[in-house]
C-alpha positions as CSV (number, residue, x, y, z in Angstrom):
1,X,81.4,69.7,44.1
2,X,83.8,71.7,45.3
3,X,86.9,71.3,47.3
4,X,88.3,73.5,50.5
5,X,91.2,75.1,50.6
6,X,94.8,73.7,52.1
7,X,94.3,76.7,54.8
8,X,90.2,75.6,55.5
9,X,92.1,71.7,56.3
10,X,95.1,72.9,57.9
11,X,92.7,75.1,60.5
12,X,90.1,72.0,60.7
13,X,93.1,69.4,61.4
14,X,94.6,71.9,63.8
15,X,91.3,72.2,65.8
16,X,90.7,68.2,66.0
17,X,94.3,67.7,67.1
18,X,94.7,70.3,69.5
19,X,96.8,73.1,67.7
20,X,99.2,73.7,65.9
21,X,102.4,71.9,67.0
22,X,100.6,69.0,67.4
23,X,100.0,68.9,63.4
24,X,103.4,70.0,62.8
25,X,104.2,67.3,64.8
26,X,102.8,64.7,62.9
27,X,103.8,66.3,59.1
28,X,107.0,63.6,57.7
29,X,110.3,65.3,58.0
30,X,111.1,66.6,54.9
31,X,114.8,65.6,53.4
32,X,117.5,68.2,52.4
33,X,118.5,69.0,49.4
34,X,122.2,67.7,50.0
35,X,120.7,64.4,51.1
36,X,118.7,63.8,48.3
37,X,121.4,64.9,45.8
38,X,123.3,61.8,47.5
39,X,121.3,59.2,47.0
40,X,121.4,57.2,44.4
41,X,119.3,56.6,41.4
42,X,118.5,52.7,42.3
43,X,116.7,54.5,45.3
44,X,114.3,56.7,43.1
45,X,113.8,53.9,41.2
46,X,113.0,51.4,43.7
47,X,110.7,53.9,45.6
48,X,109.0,54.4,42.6
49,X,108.4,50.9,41.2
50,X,107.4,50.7,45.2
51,X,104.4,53.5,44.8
52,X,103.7,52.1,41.4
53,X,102.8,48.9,42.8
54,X,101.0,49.8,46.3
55,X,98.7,52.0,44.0
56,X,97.3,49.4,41.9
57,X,98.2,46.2,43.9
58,X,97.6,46.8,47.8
59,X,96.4,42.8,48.7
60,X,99.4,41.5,47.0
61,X,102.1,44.3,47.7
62,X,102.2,43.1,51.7
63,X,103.3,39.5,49.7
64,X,106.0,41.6,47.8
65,X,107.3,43.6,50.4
66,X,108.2,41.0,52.8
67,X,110.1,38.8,50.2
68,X,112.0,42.7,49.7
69,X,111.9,42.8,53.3
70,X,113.9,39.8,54.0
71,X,116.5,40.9,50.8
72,X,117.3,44.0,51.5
73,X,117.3,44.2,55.2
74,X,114.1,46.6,55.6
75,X,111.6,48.6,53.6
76,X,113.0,50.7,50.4
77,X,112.0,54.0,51.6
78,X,114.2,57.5,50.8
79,X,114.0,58.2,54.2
80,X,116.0,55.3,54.7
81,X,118.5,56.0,52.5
């Protein structure tokens, strides 16, 4: 089986949302260098351990991340770092 192309999705996705800007639109902002050299490494870590578990344990990681929720004031993201 083959797979298509990011340029085949990117046109299909742009035709069922209704152009262009309205997938750009709803791509994540992507960091800046200078912001991601200042955070630290607890962050990487922690979004790691984070992806780590939600990959292999999505029933019980909704337990886990409210008891992080209510620790840390929020969800460990690098986008809210």
């Amino acid at each position: 089986m083959t797979y298509p192309d990011y340029d085949t999705l990117y046109d299909r996705a742009c035709t069922r949302k209704g152009g262009e800007a309205v997938v750009e639109g709803l791509l994540p902002q992507v960091a800046s260098q200078q912001h991601l050299e200042q955070l630290g490494s607890d962050r990487y870590l922690a979004e790691f351990t984070r992806k780590i578990f939600q990959s292999g344990l999505s029933g019980v990681w909704s337990i886990k991340s409210g008891r992080i929720s209510s620790t840390y004031s929020g969800n460990l993201t690098l986008s809210d770092c």
